[in-house]
N, CA, C and O atoms as a MOPAC input file, in Angstrom:
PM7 MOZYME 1SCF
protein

 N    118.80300 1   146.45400 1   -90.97300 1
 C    118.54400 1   147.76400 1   -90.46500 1
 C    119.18800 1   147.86500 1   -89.07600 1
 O    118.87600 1   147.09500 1   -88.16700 1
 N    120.16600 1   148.91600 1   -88.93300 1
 C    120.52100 1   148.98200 1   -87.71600 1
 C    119.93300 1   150.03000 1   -86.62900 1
 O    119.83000 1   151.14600 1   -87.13800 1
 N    119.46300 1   149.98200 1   -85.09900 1
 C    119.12300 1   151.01700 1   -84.46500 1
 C    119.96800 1   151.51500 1   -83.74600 1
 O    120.82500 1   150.79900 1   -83.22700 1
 N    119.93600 1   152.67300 1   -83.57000 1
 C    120.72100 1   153.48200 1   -82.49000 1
 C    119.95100 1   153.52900 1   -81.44300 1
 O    118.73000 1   153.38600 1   -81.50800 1
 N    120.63900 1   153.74600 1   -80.31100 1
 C    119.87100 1   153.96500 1   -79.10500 1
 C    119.98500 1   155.36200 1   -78.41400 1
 O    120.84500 1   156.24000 1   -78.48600 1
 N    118.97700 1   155.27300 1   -77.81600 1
 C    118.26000 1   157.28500 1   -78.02300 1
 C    118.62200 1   157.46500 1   -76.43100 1
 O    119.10100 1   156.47200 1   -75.88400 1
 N    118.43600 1   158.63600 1   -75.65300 1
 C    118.59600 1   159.05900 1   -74.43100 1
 C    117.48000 1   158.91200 1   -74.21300 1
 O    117.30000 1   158.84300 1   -72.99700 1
 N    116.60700 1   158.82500 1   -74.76300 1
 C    115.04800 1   158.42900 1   -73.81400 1
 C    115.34900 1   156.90100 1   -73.56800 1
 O    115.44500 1   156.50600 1   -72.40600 1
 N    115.48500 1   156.12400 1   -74.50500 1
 C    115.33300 1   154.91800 1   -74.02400 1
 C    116.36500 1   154.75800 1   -72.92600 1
 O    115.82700 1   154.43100 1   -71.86800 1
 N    117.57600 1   154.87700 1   -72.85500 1
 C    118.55500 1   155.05400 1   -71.62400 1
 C    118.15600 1   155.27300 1   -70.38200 1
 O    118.31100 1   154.66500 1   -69.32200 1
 N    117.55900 1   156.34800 1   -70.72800 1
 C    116.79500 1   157.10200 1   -69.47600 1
 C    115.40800 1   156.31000 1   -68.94700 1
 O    114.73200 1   156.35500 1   -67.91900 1
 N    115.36200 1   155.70500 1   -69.96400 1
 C    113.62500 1   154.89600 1   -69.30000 1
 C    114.41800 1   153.25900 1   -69.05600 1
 O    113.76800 1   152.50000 1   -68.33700 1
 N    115.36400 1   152.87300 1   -69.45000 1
 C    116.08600 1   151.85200 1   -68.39300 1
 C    116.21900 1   151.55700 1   -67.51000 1
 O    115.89500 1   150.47100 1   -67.02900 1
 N    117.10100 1   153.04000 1   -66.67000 1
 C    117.66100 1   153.32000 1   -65.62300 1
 C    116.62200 1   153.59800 1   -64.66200 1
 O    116.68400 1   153.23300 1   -63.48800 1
 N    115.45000 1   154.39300 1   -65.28000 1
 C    114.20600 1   154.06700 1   -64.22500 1
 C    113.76900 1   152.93200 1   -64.13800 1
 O    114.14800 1   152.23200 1   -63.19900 1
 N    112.78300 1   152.39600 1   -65.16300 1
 C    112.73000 1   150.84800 1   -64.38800 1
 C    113.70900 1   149.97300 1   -64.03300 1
 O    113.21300 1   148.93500 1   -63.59700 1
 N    115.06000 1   149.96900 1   -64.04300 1
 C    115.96600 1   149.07500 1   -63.40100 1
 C    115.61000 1   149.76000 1   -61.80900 1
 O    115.10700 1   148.95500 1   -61.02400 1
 N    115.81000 1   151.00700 1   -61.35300 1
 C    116.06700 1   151.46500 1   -60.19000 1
 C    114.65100 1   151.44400 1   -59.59800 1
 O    114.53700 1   151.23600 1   -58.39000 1
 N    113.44100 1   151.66800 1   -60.44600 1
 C    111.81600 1   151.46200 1   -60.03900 1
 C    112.01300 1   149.76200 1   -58.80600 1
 O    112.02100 1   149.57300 1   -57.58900 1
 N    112.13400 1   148.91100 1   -60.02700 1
 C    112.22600 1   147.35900 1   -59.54500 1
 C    113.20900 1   147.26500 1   -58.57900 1
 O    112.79300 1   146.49800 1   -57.71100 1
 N    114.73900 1   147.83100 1   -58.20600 1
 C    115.49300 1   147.58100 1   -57.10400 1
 C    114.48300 1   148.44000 1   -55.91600 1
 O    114.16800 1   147.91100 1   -54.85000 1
 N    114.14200 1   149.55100 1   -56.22800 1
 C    113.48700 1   150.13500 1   -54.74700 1
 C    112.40400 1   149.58300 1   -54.34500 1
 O    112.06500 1   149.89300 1   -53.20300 1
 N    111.22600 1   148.30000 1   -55.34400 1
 C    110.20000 1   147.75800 1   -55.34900 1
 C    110.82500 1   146.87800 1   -54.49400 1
 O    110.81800 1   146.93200 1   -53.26500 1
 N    111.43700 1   145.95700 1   -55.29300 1
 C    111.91100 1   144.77600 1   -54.46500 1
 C    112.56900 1   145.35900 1   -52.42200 1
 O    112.46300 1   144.59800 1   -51.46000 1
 N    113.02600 1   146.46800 1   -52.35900 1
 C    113.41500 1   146.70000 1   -51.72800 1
 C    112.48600 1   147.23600 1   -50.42900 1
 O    112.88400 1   146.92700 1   -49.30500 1
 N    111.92500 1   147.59900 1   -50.49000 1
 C    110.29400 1   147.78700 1   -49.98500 1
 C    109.72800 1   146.58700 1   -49.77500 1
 O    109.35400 1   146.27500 1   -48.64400 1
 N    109.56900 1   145.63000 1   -51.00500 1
 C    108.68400 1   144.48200 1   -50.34800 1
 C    109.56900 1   143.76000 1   -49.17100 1
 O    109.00600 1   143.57000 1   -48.09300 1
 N    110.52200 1   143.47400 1   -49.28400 1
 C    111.48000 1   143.01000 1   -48.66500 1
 C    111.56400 1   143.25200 1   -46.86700 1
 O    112.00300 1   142.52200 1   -45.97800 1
 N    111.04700 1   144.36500 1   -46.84300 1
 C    111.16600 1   145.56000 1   -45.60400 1
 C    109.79600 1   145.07900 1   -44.93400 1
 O    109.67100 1   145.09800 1   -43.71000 1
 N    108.68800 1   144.61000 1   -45.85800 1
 C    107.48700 1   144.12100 1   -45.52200 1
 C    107.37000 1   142.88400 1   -45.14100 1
 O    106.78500 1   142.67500 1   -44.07900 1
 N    107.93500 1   141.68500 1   -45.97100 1
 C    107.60300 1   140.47100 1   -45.63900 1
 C    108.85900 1   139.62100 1   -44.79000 1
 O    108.98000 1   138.51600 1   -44.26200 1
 N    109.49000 1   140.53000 1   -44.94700 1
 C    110.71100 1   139.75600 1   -43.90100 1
 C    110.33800 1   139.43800 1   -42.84500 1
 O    110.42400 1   138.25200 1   -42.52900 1
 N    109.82000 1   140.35400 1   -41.98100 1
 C    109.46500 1   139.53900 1   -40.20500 1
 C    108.27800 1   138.48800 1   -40.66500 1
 O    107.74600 1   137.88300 1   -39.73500 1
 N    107.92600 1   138.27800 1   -41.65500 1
 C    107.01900 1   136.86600 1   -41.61400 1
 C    107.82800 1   136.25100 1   -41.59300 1
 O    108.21400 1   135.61100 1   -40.61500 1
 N    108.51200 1   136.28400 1   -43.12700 1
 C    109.61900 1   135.19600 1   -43.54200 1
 C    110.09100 1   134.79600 1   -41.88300 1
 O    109.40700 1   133.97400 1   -41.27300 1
 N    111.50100 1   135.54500 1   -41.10700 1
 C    111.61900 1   135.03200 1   -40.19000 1
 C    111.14200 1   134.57500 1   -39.29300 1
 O    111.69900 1   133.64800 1   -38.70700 1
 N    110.14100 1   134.99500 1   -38.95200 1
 C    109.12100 1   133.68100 1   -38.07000 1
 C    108.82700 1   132.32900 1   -38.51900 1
 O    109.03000 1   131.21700 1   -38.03200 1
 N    108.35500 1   132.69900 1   -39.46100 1
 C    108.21200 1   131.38200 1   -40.36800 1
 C    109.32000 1   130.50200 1   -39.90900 1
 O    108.98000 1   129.54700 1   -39.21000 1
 N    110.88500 1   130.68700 1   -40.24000 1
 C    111.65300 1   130.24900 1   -40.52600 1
 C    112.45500 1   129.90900 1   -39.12400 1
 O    113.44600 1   129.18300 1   -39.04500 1
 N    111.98600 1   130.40500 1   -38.34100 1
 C    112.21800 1   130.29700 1   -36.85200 1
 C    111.47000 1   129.13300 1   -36.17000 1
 O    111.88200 1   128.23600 1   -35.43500 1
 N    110.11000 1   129.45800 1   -36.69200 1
 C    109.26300 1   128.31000 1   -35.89200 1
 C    109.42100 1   126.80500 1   -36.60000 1
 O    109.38600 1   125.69800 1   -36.06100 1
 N    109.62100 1   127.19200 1   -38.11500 1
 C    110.40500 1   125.71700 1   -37.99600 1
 C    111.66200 1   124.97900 1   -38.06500 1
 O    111.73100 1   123.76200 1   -38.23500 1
 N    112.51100 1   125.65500 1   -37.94500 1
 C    113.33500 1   125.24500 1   -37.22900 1
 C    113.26300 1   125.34400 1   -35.66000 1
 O    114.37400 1   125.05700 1   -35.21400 1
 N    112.45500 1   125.61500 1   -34.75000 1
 C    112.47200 1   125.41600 1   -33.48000 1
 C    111.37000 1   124.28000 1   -33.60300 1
 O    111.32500 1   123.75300 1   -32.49200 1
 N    110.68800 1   123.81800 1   -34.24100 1
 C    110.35100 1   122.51100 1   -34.72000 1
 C    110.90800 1   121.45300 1   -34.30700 1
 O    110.74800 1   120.65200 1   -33.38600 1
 N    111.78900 1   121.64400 1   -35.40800 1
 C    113.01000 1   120.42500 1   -35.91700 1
 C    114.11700 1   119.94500 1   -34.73800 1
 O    114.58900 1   118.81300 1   -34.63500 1
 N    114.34800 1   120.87900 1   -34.04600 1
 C    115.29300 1   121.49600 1   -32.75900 1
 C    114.08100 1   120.31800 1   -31.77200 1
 O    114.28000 1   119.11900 1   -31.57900 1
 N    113.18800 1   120.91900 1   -31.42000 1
 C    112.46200 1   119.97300 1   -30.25100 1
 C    112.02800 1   118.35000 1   -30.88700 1
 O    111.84600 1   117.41400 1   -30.10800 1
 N    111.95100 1   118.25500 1   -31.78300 1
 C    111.77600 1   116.91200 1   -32.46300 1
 C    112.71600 1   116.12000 1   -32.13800 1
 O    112.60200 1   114.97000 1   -31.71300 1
 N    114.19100 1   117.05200 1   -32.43700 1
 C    115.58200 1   116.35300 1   -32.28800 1
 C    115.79800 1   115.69300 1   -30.52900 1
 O    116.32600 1   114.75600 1   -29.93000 1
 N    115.07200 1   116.79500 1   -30.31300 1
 C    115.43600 1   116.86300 1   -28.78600 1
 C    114.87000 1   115.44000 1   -27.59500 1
 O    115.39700 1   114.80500 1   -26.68100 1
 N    113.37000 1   115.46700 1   -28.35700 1
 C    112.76900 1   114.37100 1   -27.77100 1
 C    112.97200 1   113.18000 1   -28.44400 1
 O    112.25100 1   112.29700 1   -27.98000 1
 N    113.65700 1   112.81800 1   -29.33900 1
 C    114.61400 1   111.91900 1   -30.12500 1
 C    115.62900 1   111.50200 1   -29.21300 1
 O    115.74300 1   110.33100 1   -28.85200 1
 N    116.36800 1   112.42900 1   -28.83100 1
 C    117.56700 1   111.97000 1   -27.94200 1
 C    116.97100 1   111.33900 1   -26.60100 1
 O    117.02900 1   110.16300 1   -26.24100 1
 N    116.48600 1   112.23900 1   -26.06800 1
 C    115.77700 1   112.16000 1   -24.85500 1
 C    114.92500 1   111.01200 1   -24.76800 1
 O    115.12900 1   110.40700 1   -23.71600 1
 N    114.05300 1   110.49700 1   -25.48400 1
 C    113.36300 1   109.05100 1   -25.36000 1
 C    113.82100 1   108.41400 1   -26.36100 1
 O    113.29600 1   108.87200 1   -27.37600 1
 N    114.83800 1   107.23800 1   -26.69900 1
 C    114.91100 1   106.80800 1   -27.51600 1
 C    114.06200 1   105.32000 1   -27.11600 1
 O    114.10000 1   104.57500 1   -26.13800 1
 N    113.25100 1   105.31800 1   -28.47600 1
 C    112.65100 1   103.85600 1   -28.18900 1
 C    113.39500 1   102.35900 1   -28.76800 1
 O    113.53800 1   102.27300 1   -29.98800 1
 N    113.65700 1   101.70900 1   -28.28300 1
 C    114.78800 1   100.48300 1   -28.42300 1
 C    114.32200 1    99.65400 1   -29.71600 1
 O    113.19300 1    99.17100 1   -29.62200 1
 N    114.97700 1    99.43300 1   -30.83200 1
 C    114.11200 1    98.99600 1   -31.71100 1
 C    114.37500 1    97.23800 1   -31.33700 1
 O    113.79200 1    96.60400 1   -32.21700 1
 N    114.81700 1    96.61400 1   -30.68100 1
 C    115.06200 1    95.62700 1   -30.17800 1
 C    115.06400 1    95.25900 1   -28.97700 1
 O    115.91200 1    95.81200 1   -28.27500 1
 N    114.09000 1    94.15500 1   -28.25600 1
 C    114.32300 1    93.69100 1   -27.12900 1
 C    115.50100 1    93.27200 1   -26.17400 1
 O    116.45700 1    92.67600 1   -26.66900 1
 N    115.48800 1    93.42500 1   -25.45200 1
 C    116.93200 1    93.40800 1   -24.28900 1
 C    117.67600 1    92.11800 1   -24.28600 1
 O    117.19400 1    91.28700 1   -23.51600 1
 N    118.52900 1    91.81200 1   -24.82600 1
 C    119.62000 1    90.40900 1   -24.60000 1
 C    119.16000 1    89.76900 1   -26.08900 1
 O    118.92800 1    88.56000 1   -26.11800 1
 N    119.05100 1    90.41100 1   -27.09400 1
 C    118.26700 1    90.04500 1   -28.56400 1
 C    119.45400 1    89.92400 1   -28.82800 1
 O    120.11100 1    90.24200 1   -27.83600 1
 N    120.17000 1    89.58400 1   -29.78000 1
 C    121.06600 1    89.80000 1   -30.87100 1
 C    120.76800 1    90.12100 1   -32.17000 1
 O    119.88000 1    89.60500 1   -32.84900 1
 N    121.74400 1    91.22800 1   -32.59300 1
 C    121.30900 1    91.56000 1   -33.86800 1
 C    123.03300 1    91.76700 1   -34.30400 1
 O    124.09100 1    92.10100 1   -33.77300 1
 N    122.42400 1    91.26000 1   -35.82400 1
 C    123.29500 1    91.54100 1   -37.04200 1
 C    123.09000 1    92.36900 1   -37.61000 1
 O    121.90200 1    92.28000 1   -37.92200 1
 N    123.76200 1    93.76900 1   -38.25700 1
 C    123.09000 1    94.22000 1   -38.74700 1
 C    123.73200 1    94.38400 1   -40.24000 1
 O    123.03600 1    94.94900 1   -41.08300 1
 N    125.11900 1    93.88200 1   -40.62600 1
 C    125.80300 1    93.43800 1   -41.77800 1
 C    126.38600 1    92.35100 1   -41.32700 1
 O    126.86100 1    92.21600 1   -40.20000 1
 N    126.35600 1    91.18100 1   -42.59000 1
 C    126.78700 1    90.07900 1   -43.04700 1
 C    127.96500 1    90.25900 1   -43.13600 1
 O    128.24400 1    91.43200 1   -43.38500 1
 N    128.84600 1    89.55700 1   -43.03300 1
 C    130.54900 1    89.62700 1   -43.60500 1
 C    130.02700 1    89.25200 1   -45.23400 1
 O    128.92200 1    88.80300 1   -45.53600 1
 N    130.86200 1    89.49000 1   -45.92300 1
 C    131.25600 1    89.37900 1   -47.38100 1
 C    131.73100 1    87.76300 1   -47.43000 1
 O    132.93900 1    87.67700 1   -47.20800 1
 N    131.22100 1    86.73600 1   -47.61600 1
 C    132.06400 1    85.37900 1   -47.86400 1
 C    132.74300 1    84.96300 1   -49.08100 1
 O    133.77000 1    84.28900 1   -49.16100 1
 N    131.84100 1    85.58500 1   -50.27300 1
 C    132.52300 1    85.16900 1   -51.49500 1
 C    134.04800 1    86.07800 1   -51.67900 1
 O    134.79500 1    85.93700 1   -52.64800 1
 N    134.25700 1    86.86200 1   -50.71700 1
 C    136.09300 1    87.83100 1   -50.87300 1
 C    136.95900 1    86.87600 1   -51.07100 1
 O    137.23300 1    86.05500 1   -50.19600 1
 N    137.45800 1    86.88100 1   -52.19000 1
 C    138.90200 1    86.03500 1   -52.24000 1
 C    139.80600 1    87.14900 1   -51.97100 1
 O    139.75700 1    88.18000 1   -52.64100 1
 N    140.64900 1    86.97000 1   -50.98900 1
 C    142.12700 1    88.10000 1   -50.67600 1
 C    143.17400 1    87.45800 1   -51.35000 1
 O    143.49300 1    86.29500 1   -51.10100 1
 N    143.57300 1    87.96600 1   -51.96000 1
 C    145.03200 1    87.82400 1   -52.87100 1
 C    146.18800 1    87.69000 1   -51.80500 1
 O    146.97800 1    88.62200 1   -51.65400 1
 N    146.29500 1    86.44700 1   -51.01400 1
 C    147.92000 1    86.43200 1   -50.57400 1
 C    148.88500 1    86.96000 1   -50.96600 1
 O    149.64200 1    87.72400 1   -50.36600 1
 N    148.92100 1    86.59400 1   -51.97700 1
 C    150.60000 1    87.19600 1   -52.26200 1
 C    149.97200 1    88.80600 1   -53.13700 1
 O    149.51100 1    88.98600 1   -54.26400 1
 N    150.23300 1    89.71200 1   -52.01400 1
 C    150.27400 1    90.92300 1   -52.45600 1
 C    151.53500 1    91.94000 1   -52.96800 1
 O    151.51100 1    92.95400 1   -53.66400 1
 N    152.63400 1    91.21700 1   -52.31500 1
 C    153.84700 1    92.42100 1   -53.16600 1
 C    154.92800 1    91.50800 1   -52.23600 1
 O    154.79500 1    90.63400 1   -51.38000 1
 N    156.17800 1    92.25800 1   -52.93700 1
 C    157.28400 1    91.60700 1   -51.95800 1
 C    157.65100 1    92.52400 1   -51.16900 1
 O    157.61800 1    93.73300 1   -51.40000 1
 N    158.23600 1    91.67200 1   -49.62500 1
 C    158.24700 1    92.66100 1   -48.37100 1
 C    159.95000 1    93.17700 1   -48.41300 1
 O    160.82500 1    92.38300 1   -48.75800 1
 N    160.20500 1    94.33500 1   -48.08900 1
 C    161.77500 1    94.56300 1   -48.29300 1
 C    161.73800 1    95.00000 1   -46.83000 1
 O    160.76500 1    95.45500 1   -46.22900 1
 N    162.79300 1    94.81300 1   -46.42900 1
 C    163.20000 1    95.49600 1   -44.81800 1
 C    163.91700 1    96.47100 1   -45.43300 1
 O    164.33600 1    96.57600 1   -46.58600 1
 N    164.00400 1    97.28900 1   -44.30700 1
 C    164.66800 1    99.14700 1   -44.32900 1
 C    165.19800 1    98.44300 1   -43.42800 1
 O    165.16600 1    97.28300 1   -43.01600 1
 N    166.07100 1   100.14100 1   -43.05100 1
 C    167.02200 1   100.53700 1   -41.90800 1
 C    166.47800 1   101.99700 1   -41.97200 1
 O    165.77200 1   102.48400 1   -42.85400 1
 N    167.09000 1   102.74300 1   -40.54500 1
 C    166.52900 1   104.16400 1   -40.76500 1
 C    168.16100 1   104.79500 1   -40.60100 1
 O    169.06200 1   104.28600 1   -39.93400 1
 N    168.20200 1   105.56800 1   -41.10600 1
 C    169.68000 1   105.97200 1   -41.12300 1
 C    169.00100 1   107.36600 1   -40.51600 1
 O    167.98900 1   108.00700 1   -40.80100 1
 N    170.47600 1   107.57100 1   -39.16200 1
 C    170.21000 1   108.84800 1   -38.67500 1
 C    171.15800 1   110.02800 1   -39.18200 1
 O    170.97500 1   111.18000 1   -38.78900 1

């Protein structure tokens, strides 16, 4: 069975498509200055966290300590003979 589609239903589309854009559009108008506060205060958070991070750093090691903090690789075998060397010239 096939349906056709009627000018009412068209017409009752185009309202609720445009109902829901002016809804959304309205709420939007409402909760935004939360949203941005919100979104302000934490990132001005994160910003002073960073800040007193830089500003006091606590030493995770005592003074004249030594630290390693990677091993060299010992088991690397390097392949000596990697290619043969040709000399150039540069021609001007």
């Amino acid at each position: 069975m096939l349906q056709e589609a009627s000018l009412y239903g068209f017409v009752r589309t185009i309202l609720i498509i445009l109902l829901v854009y002016y809804g959304i559009k309205i709420l939007s108008r409402l909760f935004a200055p939360y949203l941005m506060r919100y979104m302000s205060k934490k990132m001005q958070e994160k910003f002073e966290g960073q800040f007193r991070q830089q500003q006091d750093p606590k030493p995770k090691y005592k003074e004249g300590e030594t630290v390693i903090d990677k091993m060299p690789n010992t088991d690397s075998s390097s392949n000596k003979k990697v290619g043969e060397y040709i000399d150039y010239e540069e021609i001007d």
